[in-house]
Each structure stands twice: as structure tokens, then as C-alpha cells.
Residue frames as qw, qx, qy, qz and C-alpha x, y, z in Angstrom:
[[0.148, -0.195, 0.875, -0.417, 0.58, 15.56, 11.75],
 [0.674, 0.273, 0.335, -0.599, -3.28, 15.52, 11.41],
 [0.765, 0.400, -0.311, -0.397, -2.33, 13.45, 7.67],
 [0.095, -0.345, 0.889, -0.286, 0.30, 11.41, 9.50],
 [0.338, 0.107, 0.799, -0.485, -2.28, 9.85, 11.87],
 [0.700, 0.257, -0.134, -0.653, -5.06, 9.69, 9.49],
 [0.601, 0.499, -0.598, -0.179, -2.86, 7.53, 6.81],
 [0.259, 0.324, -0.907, 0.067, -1.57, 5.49, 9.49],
 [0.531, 0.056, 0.610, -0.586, -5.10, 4.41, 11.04],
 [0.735, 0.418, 0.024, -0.533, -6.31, 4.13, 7.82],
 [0.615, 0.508, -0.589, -0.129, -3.68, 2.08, 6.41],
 [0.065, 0.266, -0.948, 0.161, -3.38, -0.59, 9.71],
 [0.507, 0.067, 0.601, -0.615, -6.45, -1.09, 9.90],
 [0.766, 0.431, -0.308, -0.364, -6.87, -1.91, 5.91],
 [0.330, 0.422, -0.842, 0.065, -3.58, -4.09, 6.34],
 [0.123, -0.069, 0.915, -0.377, -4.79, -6.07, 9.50],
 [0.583, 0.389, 0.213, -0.681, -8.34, -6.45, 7.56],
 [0.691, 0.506, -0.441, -0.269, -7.14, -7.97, 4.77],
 [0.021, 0.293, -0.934, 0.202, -4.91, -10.68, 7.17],
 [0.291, 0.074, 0.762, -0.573, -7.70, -11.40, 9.33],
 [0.737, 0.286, 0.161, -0.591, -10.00, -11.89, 6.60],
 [0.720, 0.309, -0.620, -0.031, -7.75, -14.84, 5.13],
 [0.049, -0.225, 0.793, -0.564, -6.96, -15.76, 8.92],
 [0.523, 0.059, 0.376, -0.763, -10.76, -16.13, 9.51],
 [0.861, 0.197, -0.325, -0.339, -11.87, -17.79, 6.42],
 [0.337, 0.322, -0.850, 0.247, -8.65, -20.50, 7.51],
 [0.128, -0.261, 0.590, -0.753, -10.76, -20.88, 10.98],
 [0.690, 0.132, -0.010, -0.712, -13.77, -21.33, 9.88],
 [0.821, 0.191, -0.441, -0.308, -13.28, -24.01, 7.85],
 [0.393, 0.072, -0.887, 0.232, -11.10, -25.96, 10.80],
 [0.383, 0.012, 0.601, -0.702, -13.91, -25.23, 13.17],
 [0.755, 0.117, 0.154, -0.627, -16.56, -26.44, 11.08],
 [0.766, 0.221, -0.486, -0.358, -15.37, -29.40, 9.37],
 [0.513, 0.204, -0.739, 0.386, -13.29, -30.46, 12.44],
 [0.434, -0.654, -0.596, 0.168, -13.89, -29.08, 16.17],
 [0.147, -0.896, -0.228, -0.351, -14.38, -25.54, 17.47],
 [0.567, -0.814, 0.107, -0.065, -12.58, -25.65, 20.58],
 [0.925, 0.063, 0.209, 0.313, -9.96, -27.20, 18.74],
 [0.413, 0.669, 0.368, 0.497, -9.69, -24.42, 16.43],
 [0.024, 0.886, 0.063, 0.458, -9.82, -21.65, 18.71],
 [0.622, -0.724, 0.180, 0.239, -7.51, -22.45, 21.17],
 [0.683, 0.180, 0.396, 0.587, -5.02, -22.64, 17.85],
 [0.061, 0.870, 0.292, 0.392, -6.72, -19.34, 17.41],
 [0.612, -0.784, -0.050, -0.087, -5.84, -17.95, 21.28],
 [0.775, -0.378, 0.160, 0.479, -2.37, -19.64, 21.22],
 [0.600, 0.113, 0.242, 0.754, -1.03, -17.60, 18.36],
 [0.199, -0.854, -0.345, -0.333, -2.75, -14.73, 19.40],
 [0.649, -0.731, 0.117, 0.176, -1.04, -14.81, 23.11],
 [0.736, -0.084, 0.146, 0.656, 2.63, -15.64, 20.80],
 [0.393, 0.657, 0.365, 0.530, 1.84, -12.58, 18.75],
 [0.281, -0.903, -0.166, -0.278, 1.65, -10.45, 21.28],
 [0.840, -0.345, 0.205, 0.365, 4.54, -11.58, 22.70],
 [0.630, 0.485, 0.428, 0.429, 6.18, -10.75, 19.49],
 [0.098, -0.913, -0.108, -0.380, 4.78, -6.93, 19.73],
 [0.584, -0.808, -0.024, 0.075, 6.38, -6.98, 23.09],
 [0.759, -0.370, 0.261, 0.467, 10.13, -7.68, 22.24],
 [0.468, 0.525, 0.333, 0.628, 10.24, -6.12, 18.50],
 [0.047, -0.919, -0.257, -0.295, 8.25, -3.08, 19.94],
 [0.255, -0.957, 0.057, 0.123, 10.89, -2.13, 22.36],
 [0.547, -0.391, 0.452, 0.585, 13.86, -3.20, 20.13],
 [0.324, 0.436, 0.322, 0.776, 13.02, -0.95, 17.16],
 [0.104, -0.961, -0.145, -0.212, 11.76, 1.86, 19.65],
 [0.726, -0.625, -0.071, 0.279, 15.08, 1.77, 21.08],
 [0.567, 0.376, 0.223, 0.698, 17.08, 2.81, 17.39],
 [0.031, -0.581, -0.079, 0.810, 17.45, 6.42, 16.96],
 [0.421, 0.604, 0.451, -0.504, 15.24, 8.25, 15.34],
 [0.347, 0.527, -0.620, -0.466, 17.00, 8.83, 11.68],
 [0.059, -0.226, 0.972, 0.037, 17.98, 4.84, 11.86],
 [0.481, 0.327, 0.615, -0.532, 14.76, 4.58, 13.13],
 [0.329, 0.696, 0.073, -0.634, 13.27, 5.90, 10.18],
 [0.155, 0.532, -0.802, -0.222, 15.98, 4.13, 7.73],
 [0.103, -0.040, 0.991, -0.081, 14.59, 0.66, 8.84],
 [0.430, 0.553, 0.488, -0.520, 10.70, 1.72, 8.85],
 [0.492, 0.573, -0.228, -0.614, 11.14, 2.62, 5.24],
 [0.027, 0.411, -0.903, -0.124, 13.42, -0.01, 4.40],
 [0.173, 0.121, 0.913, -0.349, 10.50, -2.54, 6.09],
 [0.522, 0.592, 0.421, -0.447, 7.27, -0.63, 5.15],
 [0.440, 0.499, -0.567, -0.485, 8.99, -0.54, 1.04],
 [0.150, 0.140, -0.965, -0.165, 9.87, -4.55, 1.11],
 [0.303, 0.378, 0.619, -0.618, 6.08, -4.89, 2.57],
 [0.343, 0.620, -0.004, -0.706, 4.58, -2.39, 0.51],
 [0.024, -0.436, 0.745, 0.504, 6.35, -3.75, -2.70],
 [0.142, 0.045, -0.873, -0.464, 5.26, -6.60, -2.78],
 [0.453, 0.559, 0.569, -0.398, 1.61, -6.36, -2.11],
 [0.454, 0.686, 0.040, -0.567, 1.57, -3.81, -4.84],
 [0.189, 0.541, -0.650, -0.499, 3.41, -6.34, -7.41],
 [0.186, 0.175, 0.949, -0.184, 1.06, -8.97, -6.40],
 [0.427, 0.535, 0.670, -0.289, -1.92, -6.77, -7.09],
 [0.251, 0.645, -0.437, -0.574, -0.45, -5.24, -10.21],
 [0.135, 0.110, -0.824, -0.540, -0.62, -8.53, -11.80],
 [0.204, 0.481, 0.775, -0.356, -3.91, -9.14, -10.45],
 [0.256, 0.736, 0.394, -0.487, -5.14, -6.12, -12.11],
 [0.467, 0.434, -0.473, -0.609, -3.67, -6.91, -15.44],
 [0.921, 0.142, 0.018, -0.363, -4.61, -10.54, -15.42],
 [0.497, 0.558, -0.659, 0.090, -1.17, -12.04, -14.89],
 [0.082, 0.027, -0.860, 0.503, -2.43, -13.78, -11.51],
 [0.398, -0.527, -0.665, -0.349, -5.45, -14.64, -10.66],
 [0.448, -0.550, -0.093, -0.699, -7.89, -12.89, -8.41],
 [0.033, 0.321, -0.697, 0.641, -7.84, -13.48, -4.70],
 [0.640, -0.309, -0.469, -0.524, -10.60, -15.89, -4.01],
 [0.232, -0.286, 0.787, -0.495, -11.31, -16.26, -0.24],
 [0.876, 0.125, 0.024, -0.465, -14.40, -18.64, -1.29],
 [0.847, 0.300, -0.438, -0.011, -12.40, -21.04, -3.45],
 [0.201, 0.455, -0.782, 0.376, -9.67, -20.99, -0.65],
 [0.646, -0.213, 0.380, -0.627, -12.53, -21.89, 2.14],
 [0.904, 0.231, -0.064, -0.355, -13.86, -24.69, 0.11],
 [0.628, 0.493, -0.574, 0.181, -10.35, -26.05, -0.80],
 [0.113, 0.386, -0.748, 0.528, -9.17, -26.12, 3.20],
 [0.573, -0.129, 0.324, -0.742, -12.53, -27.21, 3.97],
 [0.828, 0.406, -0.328, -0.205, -12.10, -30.31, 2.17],
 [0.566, 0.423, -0.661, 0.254, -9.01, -31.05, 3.18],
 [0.382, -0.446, 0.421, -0.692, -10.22, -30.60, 6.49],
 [0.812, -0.073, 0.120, -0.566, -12.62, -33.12, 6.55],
 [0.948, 0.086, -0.303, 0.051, -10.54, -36.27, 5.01],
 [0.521, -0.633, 0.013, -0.573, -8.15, -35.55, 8.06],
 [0.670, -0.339, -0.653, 0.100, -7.33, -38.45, 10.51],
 [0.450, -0.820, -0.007, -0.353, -8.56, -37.18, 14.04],
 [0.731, 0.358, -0.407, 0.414, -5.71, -36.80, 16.25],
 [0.459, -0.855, 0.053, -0.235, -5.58, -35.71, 19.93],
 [0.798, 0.141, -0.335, 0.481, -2.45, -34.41, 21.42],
 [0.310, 0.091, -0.208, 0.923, -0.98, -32.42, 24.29],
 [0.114, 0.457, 0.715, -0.516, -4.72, -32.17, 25.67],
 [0.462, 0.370, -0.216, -0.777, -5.79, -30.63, 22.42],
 [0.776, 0.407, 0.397, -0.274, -9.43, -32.79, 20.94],
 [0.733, 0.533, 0.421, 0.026, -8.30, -32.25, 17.66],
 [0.504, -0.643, 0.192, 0.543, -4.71, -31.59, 16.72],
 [0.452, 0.370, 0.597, 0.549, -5.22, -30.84, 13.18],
 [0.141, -0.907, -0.382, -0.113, -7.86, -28.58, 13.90],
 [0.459, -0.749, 0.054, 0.474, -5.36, -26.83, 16.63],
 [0.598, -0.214, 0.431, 0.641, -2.50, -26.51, 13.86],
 [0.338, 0.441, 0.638, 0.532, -4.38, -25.55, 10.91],
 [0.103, -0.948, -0.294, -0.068, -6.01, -22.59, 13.05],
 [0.704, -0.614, 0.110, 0.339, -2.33, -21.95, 14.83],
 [0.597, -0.181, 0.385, 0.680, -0.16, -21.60, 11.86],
 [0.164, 0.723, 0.428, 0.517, -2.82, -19.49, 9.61],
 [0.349, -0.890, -0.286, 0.071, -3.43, -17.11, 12.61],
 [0.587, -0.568, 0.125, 0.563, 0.58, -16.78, 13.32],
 [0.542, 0.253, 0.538, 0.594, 1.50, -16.49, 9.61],
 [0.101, 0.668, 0.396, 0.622, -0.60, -13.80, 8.19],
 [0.441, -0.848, -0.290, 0.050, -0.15, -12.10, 11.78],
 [0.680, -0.508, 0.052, 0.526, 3.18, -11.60, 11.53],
 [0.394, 0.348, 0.345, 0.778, 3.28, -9.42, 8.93],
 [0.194, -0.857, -0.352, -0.322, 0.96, -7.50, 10.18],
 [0.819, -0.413, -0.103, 0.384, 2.64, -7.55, 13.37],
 [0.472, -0.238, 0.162, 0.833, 5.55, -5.61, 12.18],
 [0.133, 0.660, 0.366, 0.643, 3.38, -2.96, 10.10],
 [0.453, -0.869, -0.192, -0.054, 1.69, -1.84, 13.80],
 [0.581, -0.700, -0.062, 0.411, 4.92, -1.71, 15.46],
 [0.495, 0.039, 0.255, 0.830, 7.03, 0.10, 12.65],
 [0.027, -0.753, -0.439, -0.490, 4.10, 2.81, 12.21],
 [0.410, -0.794, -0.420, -0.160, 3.89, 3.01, 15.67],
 [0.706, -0.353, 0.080, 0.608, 7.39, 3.17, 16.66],
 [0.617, 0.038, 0.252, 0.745, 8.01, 6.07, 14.06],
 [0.103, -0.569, -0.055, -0.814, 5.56, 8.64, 14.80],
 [0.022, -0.070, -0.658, 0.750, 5.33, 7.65, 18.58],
 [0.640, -0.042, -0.099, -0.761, 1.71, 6.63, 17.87],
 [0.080, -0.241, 0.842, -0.475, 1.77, 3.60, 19.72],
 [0.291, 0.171, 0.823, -0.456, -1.36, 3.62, 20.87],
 [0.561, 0.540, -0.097, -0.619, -3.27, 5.00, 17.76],
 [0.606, 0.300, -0.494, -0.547, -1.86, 2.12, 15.75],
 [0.020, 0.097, 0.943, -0.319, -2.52, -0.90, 18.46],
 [0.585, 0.405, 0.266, -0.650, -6.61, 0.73, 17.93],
 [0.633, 0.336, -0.359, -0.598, -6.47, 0.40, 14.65],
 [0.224, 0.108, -0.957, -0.151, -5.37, -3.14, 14.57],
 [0.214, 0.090, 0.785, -0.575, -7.71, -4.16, 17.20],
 [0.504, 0.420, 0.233, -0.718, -10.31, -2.57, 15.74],
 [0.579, 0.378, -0.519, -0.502, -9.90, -4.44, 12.76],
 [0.162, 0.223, -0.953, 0.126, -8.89, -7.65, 14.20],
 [0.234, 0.217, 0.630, -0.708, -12.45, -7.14, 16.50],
 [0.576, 0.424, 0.201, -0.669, -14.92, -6.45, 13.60],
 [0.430, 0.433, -0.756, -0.236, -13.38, -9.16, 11.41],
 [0.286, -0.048, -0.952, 0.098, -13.86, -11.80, 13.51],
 [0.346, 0.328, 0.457, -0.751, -16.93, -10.47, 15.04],
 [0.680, 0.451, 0.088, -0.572, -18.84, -10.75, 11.43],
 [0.341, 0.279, -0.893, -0.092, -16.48, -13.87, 10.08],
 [0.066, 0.092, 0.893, -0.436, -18.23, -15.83, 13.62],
 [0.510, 0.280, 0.466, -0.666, -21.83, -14.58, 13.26],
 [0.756, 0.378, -0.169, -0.507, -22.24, -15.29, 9.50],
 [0.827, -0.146, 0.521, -0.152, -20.43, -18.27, 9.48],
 [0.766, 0.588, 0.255, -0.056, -18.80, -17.85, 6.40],
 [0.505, 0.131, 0.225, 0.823, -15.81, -16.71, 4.03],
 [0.115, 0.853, 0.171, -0.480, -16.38, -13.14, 3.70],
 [0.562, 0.287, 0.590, 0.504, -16.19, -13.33, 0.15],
 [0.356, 0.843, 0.259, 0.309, -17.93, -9.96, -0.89],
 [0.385, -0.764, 0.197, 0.479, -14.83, -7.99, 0.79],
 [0.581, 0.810, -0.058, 0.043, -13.42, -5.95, -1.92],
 [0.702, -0.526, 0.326, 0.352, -9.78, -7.59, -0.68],
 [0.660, 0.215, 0.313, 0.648, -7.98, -7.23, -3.96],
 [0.038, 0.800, 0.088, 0.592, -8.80, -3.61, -4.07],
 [0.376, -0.913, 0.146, -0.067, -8.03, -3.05, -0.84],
 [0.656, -0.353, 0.301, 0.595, -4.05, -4.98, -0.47],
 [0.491, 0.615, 0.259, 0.560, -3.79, -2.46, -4.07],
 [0.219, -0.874, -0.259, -0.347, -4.37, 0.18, -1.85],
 [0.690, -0.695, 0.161, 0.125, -2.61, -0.59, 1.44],
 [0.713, 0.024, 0.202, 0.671, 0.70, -2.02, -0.97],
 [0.347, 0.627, 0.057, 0.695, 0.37, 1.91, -2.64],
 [0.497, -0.836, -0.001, -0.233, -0.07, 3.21, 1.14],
 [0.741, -0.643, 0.141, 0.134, 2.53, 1.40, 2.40],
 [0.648, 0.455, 0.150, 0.592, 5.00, 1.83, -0.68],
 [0.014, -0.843, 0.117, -0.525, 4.57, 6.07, -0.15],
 [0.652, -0.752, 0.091, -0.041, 5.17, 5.83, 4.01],
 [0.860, -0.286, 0.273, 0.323, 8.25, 3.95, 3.05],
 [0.469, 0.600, 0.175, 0.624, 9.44, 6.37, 0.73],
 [0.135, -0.910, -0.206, -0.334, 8.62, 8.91, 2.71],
 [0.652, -0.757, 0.049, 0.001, 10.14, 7.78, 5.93],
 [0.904, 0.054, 0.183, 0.383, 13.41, 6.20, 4.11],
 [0.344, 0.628, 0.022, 0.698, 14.19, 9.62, 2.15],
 [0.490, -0.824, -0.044, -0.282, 13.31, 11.48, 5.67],
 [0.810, -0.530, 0.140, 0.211, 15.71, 9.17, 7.64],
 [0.594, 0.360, 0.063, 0.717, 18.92, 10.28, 5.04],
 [0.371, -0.498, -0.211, 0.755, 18.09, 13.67, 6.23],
 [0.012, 0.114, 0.345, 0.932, 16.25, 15.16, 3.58],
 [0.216, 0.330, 0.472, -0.788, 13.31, 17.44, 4.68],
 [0.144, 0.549, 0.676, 0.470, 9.90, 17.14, 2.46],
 [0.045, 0.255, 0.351, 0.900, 8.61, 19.87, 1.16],
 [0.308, -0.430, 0.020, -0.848, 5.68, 20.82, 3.68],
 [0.022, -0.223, 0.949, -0.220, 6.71, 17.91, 5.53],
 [0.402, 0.215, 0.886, -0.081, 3.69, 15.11, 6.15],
 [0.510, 0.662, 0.245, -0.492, 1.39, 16.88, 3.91],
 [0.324, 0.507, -0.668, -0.438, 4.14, 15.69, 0.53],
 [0.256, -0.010, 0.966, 0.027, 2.53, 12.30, 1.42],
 [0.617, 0.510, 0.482, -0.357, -0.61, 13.49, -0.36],
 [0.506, 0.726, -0.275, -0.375, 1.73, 14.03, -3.23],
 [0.105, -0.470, 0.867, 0.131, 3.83, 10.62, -2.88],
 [0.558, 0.273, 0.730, -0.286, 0.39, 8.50, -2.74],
 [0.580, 0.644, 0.324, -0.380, -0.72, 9.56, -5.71],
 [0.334, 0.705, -0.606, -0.153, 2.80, 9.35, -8.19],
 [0.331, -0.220, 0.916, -0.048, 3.19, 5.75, -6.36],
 [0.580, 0.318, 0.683, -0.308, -0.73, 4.94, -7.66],
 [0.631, 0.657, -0.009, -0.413, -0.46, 6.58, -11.04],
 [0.211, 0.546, -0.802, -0.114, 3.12, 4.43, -11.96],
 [0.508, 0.079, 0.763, -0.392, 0.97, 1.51, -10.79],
 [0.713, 0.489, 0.399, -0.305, -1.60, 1.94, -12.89],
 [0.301, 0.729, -0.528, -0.315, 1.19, 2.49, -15.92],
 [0.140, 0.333, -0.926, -0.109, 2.70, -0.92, -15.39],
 [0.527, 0.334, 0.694, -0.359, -0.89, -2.32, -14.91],
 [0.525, 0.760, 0.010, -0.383, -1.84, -0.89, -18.63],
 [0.197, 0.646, -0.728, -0.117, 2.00, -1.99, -19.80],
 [0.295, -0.168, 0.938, -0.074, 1.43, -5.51, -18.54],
 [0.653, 0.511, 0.420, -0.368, -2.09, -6.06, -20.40],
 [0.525, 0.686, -0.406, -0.298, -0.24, -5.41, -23.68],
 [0.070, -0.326, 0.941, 0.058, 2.24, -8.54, -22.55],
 [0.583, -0.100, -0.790, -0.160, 1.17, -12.25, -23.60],
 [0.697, -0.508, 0.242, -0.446, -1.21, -13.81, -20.71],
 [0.647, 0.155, -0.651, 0.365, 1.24, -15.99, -18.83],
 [0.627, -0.553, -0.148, -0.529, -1.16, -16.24, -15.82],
 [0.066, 0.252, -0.825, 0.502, 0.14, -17.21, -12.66],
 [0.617, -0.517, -0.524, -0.278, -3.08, -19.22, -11.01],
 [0.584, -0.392, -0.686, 0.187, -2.54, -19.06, -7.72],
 [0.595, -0.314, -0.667, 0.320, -4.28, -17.62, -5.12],
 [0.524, -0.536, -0.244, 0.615, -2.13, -16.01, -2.45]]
């Protein structure tokens, strides 16, 4: 139980770290090149929908039974999981390029500025509002469904609503004061991580929810993490041998 709860603090709080730190950089750049109050009430509004969101998922996947339960959580935390980790598998053979939250800053920060100012629906600056609104909702909603499938399947609820928070809180807490991308986050190393975290959970729970018992039950997740990370690194090493047929972008 005690590795349970660890894994799943440790692994919503990486996941909703890594949103919010492309959510933030998005923010920034409509607050500063555009208006502030614009920006964060785009912030606020898709904040207040998200939550919303939580509310209606959270009590229609706590409502499955608990196998099913389980069945869908894997099912959810594998198609997740997946594809982070096939995103940063070519990252880390060089078949995609490197997650730059700088270059992205600069790029939306630009576009920001040329713009025409628009005021609508008592929002100054309805660019501003949108550009903060749809970054915030987007990369929330993924998240979004990590908290409530964690939480919903080990009746930890409230343990993984902290973690988000807590990430969601000290992200934008040091995104606002420095005023910047938070560029030296080690984000490509961490979604490697969180996709091989959330790969194992979804194994775990998926093979669980058939009705087959692991072997010293939560404690075979310290053996699923590590067979998910070392077949990683295999088809990281296997892809380096392929021609570079580099995907540039981005995301």
C-alpha cells in the first residue's frame, strides 16, 4: 500500500508538472505581450471548467465496479502512458526533437504581439483570453483524467487531488515570480519517466482487473517499473542504429 501511494503522488505530481509547465510558459507569453487580466481570467475560466470536469468524470468512473474499474484505469493510464513514452523514446534517440519550452515561449510570444486587439464579452483582450483558455484547458485535461483514474482506483482521492495541487501551486508560483519559461526543468526526462510510471500502473491495474493476483501484490510494481524502463531503453539504442528521419516538432 505504502508503494501504491508513494508511486501515485510521485507520478501526479510529475504528470501535472510537466502540463503546467507548458500551460505556464503559454500564459506568460499572452500576459506579457498582450494583457494580464486578459490572460488570467482565460487562466481562471478553464480552471473553474476543469474542475467541473473532475466533478462529473470523478463520480462516473467511481461508480464502475471495482474489476471494471480497474479494466478502464489500465486501459486509460496504458493509452496515456504509451504515448508519452513513444514520444520520449524518439526524443532520446534523436528521431524528434527535444522539448524546447524557450523556443515555444518565443514563438507564441511573437505571435502574440502581431495580434489585432479585440475586446469581447467584457473581456480587454480576447486573444489574450483564448490563447490562455485553450492552453490551460488542453494540457489540463489530460491531466485531469490521470488524478481521477489514480484516485478512483486506490480510493486515494484525496492524496491524488494534493499532489496535483501541489504541483499546479509551485508551478505557477515560480512561472509568475520569475517571469519566464522555465526552461532549465529537466521536462524531457521527466514525461520519460511519468510515460514509464504510467505505462507499469496500467499494466499493473489492467492484468489486476482480469483477475490475476501479482505476486506480492503492489510491491511487483517495483518489478514492472523497471522491465517497462529497461525495454525502453532497448528500443531507444535500436532506434539510434535507424537512419535520422527527425521529426522537428516540438510537442
Amino acid at each position: 500500500m505504502l508503494v501504491n501511494s508513494l508511486a501515485l503522488f510521485i507520478s501526479v505530481f510529475l504528470a501535472c508538472s510537466v502540463e503546467m509547465v507548458e500551460a505556464t510558459t503559454i500564459v506568460l507569453a499572452a500576459g506579457t505581450a498582450r494583457d494580464w487580466r486578459s490572460a488570467l481570467q482565460g487562466l481562471f475560466s478553464a480552471l473553474g471548467l476543469l474542475s467541473l470536469v473532475v466533478l462529473v468524470v470523478g463520480n462516473s468512473i467511481a461508480s464502475l465496479p471495482i474489476d471494471g474499474l480497474r479494466i478502464f484505469v489500465g486501459l486509460l493510464l496504458l493509452t496515456f502512458g504509451l504515448q508519452w513514452l513513444r514520444k520520449a523514446i524518439l526524443r532520446s534517440s534523436g528521431h524528434k526533437a527535444l522539448h524546447d519550452e524557450e523556443a515555444i515561449y518565443q514563438e507564441e510570444l511573437a505571435a502574440a504581439k502581431k495580434a489585432k486587439a479585440d475586446k469581447r464579452f467584457g473581456v480587454h483582450d480576447w486573444y489574450a483570453f483564448v490563447l490562455s483558455f485553450k492552453c490551460v484547458l488542453l494540457e489540463g485535461i489530460e491531466v485531469v483524467f490521470i488524478v481521477v483514474t489514480f484516485g478512483a482506483v486506490q480510493k486515494r482521492e484525496v492524496l491524488a487531488s494534493f499532489a496535483a495541487l501541489s504541483a499546479v501551486l509551485i508551478v505557477t508560483l515560480i512561472g509568475f515570480i520569475v517571469r519566464k519559461p522555465m526552461a532549465k526543468v529537466p521536462e524531457n526526462q521527466m514525461k520519460y519517466f511519468v510515460g514509464c510510471v504510467l505505462t507499469s500502473f496500467g499494466i499493473f491495474w489492467g492484468v489486476e482487473g482480469l483477475g490475476v493476483i501479482w505476486p506480492h501484490g503492489d510491491a511487483a510494481l517495483l518489478a514492472i517499473l523497471p522491465v517497462v524502463f529497461v525495454v525502453s531503453l532497448i528500443l531507444v539504442l535500436a532506434l539510434k542504429r535507424l537512419p535520422d528521419q527527425r521529426d522537428r516538432t516540438r510537442i
